[in-house]
N, C-alpha and C positions, 0 to 999 in steps of 0.2 A: 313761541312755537305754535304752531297751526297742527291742530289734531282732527282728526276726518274719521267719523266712523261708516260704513255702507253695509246694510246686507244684502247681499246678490240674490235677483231671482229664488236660484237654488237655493237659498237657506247658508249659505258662506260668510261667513262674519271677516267684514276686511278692517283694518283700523292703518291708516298712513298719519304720520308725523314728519313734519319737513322740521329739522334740525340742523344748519349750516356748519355749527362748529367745527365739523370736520370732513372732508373728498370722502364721508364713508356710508353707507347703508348695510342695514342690519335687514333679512327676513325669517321672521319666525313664523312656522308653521305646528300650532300648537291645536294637537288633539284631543281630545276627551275622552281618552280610555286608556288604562294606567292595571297593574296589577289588582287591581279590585276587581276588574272588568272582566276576570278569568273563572272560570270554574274547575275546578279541582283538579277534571282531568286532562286540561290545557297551561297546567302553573308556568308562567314565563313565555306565554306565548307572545304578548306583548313586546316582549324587551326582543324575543329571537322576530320579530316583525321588522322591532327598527334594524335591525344587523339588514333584513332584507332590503330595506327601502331602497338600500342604495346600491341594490345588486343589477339592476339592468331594466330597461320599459321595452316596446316594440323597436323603438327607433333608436335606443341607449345602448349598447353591449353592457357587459362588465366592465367594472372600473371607470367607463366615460364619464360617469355622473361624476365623479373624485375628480377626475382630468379635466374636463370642461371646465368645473369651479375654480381649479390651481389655475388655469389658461387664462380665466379671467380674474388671476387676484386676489382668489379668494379664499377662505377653506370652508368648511361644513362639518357640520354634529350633531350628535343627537344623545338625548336621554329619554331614558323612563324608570317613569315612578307612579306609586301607588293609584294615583288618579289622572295621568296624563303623559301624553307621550310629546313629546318635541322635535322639534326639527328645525336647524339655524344657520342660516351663511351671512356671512360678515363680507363685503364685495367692498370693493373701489364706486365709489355712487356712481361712476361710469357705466357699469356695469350692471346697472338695475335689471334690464332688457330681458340680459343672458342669464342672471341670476334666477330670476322668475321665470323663464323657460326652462329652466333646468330643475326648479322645486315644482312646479305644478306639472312637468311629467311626471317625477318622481311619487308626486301624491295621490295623482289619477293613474296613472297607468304603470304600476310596478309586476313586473311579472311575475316574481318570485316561482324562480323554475327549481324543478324537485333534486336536481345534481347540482346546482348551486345551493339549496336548503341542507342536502346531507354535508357540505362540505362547511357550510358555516353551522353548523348545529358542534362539528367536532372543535369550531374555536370556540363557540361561544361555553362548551364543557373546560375549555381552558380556561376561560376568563371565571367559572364559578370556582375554579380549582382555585384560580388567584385569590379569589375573593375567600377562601376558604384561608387561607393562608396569613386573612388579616383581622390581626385583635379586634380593630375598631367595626369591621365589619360584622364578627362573628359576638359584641358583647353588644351592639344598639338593634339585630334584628332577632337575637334571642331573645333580649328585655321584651321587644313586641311579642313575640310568642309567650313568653311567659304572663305576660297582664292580661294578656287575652285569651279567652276560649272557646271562642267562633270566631272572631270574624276573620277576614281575609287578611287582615295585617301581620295575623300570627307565621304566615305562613313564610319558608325562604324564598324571597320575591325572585331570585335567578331561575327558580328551579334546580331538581337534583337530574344526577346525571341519566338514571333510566328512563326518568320523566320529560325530558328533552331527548332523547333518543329515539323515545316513540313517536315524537310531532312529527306528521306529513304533510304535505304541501295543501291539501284539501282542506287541515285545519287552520292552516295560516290563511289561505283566500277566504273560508268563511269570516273570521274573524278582520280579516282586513277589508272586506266587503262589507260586512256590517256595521265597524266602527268608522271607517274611512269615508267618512259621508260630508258634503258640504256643511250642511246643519251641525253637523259635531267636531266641526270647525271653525282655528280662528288664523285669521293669517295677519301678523302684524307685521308693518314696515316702517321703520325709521330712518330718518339721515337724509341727506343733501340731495333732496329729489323735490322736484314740481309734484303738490297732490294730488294734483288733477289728470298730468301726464300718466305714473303712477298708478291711479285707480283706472286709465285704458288699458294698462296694460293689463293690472289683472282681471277685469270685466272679458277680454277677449282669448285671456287663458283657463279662466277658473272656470269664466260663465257656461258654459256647452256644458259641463257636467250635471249630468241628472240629480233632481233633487230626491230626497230619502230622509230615512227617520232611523237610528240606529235601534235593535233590539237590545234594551240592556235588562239585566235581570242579575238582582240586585244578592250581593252574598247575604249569611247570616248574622244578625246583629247580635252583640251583646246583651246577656239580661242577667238580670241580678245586681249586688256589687261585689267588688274586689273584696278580697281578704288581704293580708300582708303575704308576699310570695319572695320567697329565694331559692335560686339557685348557682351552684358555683361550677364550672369547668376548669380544666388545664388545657395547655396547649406545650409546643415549644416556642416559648414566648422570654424575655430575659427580662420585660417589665408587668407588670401585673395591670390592668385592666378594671374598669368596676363601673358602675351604672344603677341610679335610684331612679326610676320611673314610676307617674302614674294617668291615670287616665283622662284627658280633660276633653272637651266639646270640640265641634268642629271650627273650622276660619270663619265664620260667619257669626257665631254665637258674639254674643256681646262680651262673655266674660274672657274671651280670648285676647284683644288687645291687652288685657289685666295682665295675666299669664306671660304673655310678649314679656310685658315690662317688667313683671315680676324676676322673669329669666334675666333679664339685665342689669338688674340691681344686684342678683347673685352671683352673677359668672359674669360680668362681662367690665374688662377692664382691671388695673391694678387696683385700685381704689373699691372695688367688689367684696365682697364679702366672704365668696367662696376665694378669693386670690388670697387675699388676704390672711383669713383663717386654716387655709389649706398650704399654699404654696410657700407662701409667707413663711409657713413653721415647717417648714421642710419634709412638707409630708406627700408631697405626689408635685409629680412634673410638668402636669398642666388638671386646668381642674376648670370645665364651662357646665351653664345652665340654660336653658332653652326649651321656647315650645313648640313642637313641632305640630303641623296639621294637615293634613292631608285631605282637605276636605270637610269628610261627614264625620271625622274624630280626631283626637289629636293624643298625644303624649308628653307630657312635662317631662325631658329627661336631665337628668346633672349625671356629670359622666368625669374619673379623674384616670391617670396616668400616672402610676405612683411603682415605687421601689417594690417589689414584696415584701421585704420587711416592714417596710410603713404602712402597708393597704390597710390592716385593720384600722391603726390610727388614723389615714388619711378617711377610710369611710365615715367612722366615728365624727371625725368633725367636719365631713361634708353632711350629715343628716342632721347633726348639730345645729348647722344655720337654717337650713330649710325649716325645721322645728324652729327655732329663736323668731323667723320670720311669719309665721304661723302665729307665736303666741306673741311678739313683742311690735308686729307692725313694722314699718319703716319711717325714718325720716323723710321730711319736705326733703334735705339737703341731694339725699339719696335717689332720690325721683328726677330731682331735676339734671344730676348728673346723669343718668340712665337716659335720660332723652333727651340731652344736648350730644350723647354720644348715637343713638338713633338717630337725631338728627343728619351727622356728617355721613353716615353709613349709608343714609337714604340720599345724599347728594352724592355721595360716589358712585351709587351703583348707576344716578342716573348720568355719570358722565360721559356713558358707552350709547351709543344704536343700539347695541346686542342689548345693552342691560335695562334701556329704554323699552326695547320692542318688546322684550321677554316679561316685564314688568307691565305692560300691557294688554299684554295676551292674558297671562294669569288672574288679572281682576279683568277682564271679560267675559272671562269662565266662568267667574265666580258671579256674574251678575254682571257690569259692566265696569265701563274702566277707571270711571271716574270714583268707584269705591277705593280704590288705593290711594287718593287724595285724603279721602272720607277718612280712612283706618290714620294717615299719621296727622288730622289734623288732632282725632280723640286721642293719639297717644300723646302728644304733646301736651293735650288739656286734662288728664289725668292726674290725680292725685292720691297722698298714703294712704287715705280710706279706699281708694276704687283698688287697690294691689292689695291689701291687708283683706276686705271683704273675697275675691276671686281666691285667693289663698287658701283661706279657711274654710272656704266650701271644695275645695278640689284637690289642696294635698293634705289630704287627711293621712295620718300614719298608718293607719288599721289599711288602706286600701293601696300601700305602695309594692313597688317590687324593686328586688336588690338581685342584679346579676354580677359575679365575680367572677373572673379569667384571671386566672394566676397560672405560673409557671409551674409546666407537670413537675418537677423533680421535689418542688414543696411539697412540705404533708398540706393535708387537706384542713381548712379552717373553720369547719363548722358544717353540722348535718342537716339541718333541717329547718324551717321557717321562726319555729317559735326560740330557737335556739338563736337563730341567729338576730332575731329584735332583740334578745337579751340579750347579746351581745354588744351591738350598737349603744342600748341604753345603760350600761352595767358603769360605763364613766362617764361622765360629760366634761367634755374640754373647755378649757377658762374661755371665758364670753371675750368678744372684740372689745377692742378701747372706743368707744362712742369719737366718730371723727370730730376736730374740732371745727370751729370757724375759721372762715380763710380770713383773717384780719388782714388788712392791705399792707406790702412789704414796702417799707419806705425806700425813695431812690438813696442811692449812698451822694454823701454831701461833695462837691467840689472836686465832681470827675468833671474831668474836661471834656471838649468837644474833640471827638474824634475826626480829621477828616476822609473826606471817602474821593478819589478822583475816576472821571467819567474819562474811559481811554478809547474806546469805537463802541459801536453797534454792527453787529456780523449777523447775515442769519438769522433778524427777529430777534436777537440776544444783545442786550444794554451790556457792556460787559465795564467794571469798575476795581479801581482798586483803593484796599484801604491804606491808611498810614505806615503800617508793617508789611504790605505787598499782598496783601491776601486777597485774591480774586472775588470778587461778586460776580454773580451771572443771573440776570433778572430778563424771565421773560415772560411777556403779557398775554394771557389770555382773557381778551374778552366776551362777557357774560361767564364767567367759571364762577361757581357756587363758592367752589374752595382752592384754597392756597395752599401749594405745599410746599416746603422749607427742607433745606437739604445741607448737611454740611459733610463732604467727603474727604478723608484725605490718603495717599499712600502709604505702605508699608503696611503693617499688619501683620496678620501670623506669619509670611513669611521671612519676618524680620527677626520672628522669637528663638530663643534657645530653645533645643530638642527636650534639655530638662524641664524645662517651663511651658511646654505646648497647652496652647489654651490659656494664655494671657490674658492678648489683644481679646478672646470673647468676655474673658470674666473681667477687665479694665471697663469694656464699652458698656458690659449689662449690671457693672455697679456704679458705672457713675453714675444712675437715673437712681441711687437708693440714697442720695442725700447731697447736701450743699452744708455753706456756712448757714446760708440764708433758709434753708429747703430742707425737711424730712423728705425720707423713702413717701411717706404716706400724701404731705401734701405736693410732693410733685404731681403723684398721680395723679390726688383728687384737682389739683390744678387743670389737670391737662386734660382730661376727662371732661371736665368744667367747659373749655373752651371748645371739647369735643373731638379731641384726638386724643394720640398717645405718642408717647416718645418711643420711636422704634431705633435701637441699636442694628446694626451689620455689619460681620466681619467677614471677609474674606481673602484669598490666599495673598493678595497684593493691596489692599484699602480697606478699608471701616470707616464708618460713619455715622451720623444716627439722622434722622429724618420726623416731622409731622409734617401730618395733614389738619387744616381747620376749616371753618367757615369765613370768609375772606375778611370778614367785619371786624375779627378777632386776632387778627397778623401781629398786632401790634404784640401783646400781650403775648401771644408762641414765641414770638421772638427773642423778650425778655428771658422768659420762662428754660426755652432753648438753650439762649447762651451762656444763663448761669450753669445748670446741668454740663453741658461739655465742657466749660473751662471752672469751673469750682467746685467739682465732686471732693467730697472727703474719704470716700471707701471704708467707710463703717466694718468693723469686725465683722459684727452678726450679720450684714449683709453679705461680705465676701464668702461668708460660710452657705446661706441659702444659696448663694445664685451659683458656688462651689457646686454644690447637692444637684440642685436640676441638671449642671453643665454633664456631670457624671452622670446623669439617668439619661441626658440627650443621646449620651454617647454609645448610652444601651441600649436603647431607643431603636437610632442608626443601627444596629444588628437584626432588627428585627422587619426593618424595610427592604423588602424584597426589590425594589428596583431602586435604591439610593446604594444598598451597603454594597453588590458585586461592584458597583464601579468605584468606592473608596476601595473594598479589594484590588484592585485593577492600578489604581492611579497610585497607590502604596507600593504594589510592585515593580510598576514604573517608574518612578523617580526615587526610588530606594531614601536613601540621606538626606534629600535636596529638599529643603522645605517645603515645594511641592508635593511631596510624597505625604506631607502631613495633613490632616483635618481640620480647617480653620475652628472646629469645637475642640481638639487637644484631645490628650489620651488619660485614661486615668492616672497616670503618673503623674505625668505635667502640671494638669488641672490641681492634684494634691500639693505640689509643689510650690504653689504660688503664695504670696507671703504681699498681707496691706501695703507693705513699704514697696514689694516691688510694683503692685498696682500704681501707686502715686510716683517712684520713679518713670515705669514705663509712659505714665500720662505728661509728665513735666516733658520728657526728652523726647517724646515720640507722637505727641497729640498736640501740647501747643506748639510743639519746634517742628513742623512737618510739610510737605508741599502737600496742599488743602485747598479746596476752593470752594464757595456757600455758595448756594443756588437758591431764588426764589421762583415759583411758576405759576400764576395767578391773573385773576384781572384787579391790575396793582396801577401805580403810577412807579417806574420803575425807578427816578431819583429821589421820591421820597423815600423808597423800601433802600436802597442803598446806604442814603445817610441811617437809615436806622439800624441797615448791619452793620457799616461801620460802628458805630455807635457801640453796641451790644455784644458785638465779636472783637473786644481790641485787644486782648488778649492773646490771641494767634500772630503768629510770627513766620512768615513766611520760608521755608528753606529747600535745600537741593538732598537730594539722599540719591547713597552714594545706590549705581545698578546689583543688581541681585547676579552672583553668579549663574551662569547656563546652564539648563540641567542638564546630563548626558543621558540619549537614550538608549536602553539595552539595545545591542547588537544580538539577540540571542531571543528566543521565544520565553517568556515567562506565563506563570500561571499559578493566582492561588485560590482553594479550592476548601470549602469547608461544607460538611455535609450536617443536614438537619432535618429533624422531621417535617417535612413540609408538601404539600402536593405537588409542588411544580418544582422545577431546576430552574435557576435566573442565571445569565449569560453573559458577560460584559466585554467584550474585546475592541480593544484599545489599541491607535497607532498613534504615533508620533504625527504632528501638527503643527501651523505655520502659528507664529506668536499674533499676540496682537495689532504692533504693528506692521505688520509684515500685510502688504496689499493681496495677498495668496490666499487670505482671508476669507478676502468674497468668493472666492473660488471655492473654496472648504467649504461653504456656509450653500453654495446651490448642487453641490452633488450631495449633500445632505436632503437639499427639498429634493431632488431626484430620488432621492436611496426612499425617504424616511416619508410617514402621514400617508392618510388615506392618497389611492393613487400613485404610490411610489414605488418603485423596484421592489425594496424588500418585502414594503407591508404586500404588494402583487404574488410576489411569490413563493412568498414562506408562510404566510397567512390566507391569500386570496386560494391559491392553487391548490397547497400544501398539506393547511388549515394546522401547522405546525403551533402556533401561537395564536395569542389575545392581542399581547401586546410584542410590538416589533418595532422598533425605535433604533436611528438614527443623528447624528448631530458631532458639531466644532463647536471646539472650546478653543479660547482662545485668552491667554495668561501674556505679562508682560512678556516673559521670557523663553515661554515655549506655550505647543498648542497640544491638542488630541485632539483625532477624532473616534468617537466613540461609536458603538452599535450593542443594542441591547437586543433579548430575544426570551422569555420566559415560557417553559412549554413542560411536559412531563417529564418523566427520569428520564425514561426507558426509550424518548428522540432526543435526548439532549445530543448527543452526537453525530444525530440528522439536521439538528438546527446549528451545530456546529458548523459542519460543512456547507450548509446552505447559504450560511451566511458568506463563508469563504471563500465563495463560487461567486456571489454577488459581488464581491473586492474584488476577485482575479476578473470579474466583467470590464467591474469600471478601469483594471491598468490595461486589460488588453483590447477593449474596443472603443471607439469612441461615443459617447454621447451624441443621441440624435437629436436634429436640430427641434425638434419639436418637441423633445424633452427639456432641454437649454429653453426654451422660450416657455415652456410653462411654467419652471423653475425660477425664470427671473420675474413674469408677472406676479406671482405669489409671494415672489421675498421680495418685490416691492409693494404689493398692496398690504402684505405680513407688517411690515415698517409703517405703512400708512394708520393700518387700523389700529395699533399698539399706540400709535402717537396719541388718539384720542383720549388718554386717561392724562392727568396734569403730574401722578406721581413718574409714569411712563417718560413723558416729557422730560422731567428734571432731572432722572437717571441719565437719558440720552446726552442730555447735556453737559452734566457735570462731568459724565466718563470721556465723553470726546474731548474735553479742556483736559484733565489731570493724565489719563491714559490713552489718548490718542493722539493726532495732527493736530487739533485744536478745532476752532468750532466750523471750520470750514468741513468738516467729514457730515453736518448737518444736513450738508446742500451735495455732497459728492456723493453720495451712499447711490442714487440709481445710476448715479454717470457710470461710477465702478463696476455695480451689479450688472449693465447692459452691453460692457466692456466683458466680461469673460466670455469666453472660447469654447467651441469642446475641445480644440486641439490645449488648452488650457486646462481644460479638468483633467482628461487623459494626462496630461504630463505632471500634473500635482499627485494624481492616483499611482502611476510610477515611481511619484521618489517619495512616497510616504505607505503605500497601501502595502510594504514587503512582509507577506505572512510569516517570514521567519523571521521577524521584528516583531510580532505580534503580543501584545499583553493581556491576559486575560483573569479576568475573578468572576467565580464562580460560586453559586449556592445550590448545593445539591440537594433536591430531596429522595425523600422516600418513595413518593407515589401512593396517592391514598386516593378511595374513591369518594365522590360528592353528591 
């Protein structure tokens, strides 16, 4: 790949990457001014800047910026964060042209008019309400306030609501005048573009912008050090929350790669320390470590999701390790798993434009690009002294802080700081079993050769079968860093007893907890080894389980793989852990504001019909489950099941074949009998639970063409019509309205029936404005037709949408394995634009007709109180 850096005249930082792999370009427009950049009486001016960007220039109205980009294919985003702001469209590489005419208006010449600023200031007070709403939110940016005592970090980076309410449009042009400057920018381009073409184009769009120097004026530092701090909150919350933080140096400091890695050896992976110690014994439901940096400082945080009855325990042996790690060091073993799993993370992220260009801009900023080479060649050359030394000087216990979000209706756990170190240390939980060595597993003697038959090539897809009929689907990507491996097959929870719900999820996430051949412990540290993990998924019609590695290392995943899905034993004490989380997942989901109304919603639509169920089970079901029916469901319903194994790499695709055969002989091909029809209510349903919370979430639900049903595509483009930046709803319940944050759209689509859904979160006291608003938008689409220039932007979008997704290789394999088991077969690989360019509006209109009947309508709802932020 050819990398080009130029700086313009004006002070513009451009970096182009011509990357073929895939018809796609990434451009990131990455700012240098971020929440830091604000002074006290402007908090959040930043983030309500980027709301603006894309509110209209001289020659842009409202919303064109949104519609131009869909027209051509593409979408657009943006964040900010403490030291930087973003801006990113992901296009068809066709599209370069129009892409970059559309961000360098956007970035020179935004208008930000003072009646569009009051009407987005009243979303942007929803989206902090949302954000108010979320544990995860509300326990990692109190930790920052609590460790800190000036600087800018401590402060709520959205802003509170009177503090946004006062911003007028003269403080936003100051500030976007000052920051918005060429020199305080970087604009990166990746993907299927000439460099040279490319850098014309931005020379005669960027270059005419006057050069400048931003005024920045820096907040107040920290001085002194840390003491040990706690503090604990409630919410209406149904899992308990917790976070150890302490303060470490910025991205640039040396002992920060330490730190990185240190996080990784702790939280990241089975085989970690905190999973291990934490999850392992059933004490919280998910449990990471990591260090965050923003720059000029950073935070080491470990953060767990635990039961409330477990929180003390699970804190107790979350600080446990961090301590043990402190005074006992780490193993060689330990390191190198941490960085053979950094390794894959860093080939995934670059297997995008987006995540290419985004990764370039970012070590730009920070000096230039070529230090992000620099930073993972030291983390790979690291060892237990360089993570054992950064340790001991940065997480000292005296200097930590411990935030606790528990659920209000518990008593409170403890008063005060020194109370609560004694607490933590008052027991120490038994130390980890030191991993063993991976001693090499002999092959088993006098298995035969399996064989595998080569049956066509479709599509870029080798497609083969083995001796039992079990499909292989191998397709090549060359230059891909890594391989990912896939084995899918049907049924699943919709197959289970209503008494047994939540099976298929506790069958597919214990059989990764041991073999004949394999502990729980060294599958992990296996797989971790090679640089992946075995990811299970279950859903309402298939389950599977999947990794990803570094291509060099196929062989060995594949081994590793097959014994895992076809030789699990289901260990007691495993069934019991993975029991424990499934149950906390499921409280978990009550607490998600935009996942749980639409289980609301989909539970009161399909009543009985397995559909109606949770592919995670209910706490009955999940209690219900008994070792023997694990190993039954896996004999009758996992080796006996219509499955197909997917590889997707730069492979040779008849060697990878013979070696599935080889590995997977144990699957047996079969037919399963069709899932009965679910009936939809005739009648309007609605269920409806009220909670403390800022906002009211909105779910309403129709009836839907199934999957195979070609009505599909149809479903799928008055979605892009309805839903995303530029769309009907987000236009007018958002853009106009300023009713909502978030306004969401979308089909689903099940073997045997569909939905299409529409989401809407907004305060109490308009819940039944955003009700009807949305209900005004359905009765649009049965009663008028779709404009033709709505249909054409909708279908360049959900084809450039298809195109850019394809760029990932896990992306790939899903598409491929679902169009063999749940679809036509691999020919939907090559028809999906034919389809999409084939719908009508006289087409949508008549799908909106026999599905959109508001007195068919299904709805779940989460009411709040209404509180201010």
């Amino acid at each position: 790949m050819t990398t080009v850096r130029e700086r313009l005249p004006n002070g513009l930082t451009v970096i182009v990457r011509r990357d073929t792999a895939a018809p796609v370009v990434a451009i990131v427009t990455h700012v240098r001014a971020g929440y830091f950049d604000e002074s006290d009486d402007v908090v959040g001016i930043a983030h309500v800047l980027e709301h603006m960007y894309f509110k209209g220039t001289p020659t842009r109205g409202v919303g064109e910026i949104a519609r131009q980009t869909k027209a051509s294919g593409g979408y657009l985003n943006a964040s900010t964060i403490y030291d930087q702001t973003v801006y990113y469209t992901v296009l068809p590489a066709s599209s370069l042209a129009s892409g970059l005419d559309i961000q360098s208006d956007a970035w020179a010449n935004s208008v930000i008019d003072g009646e569009e600023l009051a009407r987005e200031l009243e979303v942007i007070i929803q989206e902090a309400k949302r954000k108010s709403d979320s544990a995860g939110a509300i326990v990692s940016e109190s930790l920052f306030e609590l460790l800190h005592d000036r600087h800018r970090i401590r402060r709520w980076r959205i802003g509170n609501e009177p503090g946004l309410r006062a911003l007028r449009r003269e403080h936003l042009l100051a500030f976007y005048r000052n920051f918005y400057k060429p020199s305080n920018t970087i604009l990166s381009i990746v993907g299927d573009v000439d460099v040279e073409h490319a850098l014309d184009l931005v020379r005669a769009r960027y270059g005419p912008v006057p050069r400048g120097l931003p005024d920045r004026v820096p907040g107040p530092t920290e001085n002194g050090t840390a003491s040990f701090r706690f503090r604990e909150m409630s919410g209406d919350v149904q899992q308990s929350e917790f976070a150890f933080g302490w303060r470490t140096p910025g991205t640039l400091h040396e002992d920060t790669v330490k730190l990185d890695l240190a996080g990784l050896v702790l939280g990241t992976g089975r085989a970690s320390r905190l999973y291990r110690a934490v999850r392992e014994r059933q004490l919280a439901a998910s449990v990471s470590a990591y260090n965050y940096t923003p720059t000029e400082l950073g935070v080491f945080l470990v953060r767990a999701e635990t039961p409330p009855e477990r929180a003390l325990d699970a804190a107790r042996a979350t600080w446990d390790q961090v301590m043990r790690l402190r005074d006992d060091g780490v193993s060689a073993s330990e390191v190198t798993r941490a960085q053979r799993l950094f390794e894959s993370r860093w080939l995934r992220r670059l297997e995008t434009m987006d995540g290419q260009a985004t990764h370039l801009a970012e070590w730009e900023a920070l000096g230039g690009w070529e230090l992000g080479d620099a930073y993972a060649e030291r983390m790979l050359a690291l060892g237990p002294d360089d993570v054992l030394d950064a340790v001991r000087r940065h997480l000292d216990p005296d200097r930590a802080g411990w935030l606790l979000y528990r659920p209000e209706r518990d008593a409170p756990v403890v008063a005060d700081p020194a109370s609560a170190r004694a607490l933590l240390e008052r027991v120490r939980p038994a130390p980890l079993d030191r991993l063993p060595a991976l001693e090499p597993i002999a092959a088993p003697n006098g298995v035969p050769a399996r064989a595998v038959r080569f049956e066509v090539e479709e599509f870029g897809v080798r497609v083969y079968r083995t001796a039992r009929g079990v499909p292989v689907l191998v397709r090549r990507r060359p230059g891909a860093g890594l391989v990912h491996i896939g084995l899918l097959a049907m049924g699943g929870a919709s197959r289970e007893d209503a008494a047994v719900s939540g099976l298929t999820t506790l069958m597919a996430r214990t059989a990764i907890k041991g073999t004949a051949l394999r502990s729980a412990t060294r599958i992990a540290e296996e797989s971790e080894l090679l640089g992946g993990a075995i990811e299970p998924t279950v859903m309402s019609d298939g389950f599977g389980w999947s990794l990803s590695v570094p291509v060099g290392r196929l062989r060995d995943a594949l081994t590793l793989l097959a014994d895992v899905v076809q030789r699990p034993v289901f260990p007691e004490e495993a069934l019991e852990t993975e029991r424990t989380i499934a149950v906390a997942d499921v409280a978990h989901l009550r607490d998600d504001m935009f996942q749980y109304p639409f289980r609301l919603a989909t539970s009161a639509a399909y009543g009985e019909h397995p559909y109606g169920r949770s592919p995670l089970g209910s706490e009955e079901g999940l209690a219900a489950v008994t070792v023997e029916a694990l190993r039954e469901w896996h004999a009758t319903h996992v080796l006996r099941a219509p499955c197909a194994i997917g590889v997707v790499g730069d492979v040779d695709a008849d060697e990878v074949a013979a070696l599935v055969a080889q590995a997977f002989g144990e699957f047996v091909a079969m037919e399963l009998e069709p899932l009965e029809l679910p009936v939809w209510p005739a009648e309007t349903r609605a269920t409806i639970e009220s909670r403390d919370k800022a906002q009211s979430a909105l779910a309403i639900v129709f009836d839907g063409p199934p999957r195979d049903d070609d009505a599909r595509y149809t479903a799928g483009l008055i979605a892009a019509v309805a839903s995303g930046l530029g769309g009907r709803f987000f236009n007018e319940l958002r853009e106009k309205r300023s009713l909502a944050y978030t306004v969401h759209a979308s089909a689903s689509h099940r073997l045997r029936g569909g939905m299409f859904m529409a989401y809407i979160a907004t305060s109490p006291e308009r819940e039944e404005e955003a009700r009807a608003g949305l209900l005004a938008e359905f009765a649009r689409l049965r009663e008028e037709p779709v404009g033709e220039d709505e249909l054409r932007r909708a279908q360049e979008y959900t084809i450039g949408l298809r195109a850019i997704g394809r760029q990932s290789g896990k992306a790939a394999l899903g598409e491929m394995v679902n169009a063999w088991l749940f679809g036509t077969g691999l020919a939907e690989l090559e028809v999906f634009e034919q389809r999409v360019r084939a719908v009508s509006t006289s087409g949508m209109r008549a799908l909106a007709r026999s599905y959109f009947d508001e007195s068919r309508r299904v709805e779940g709802v989460v009411r709040g109180v209404g509180r201010a932020v």
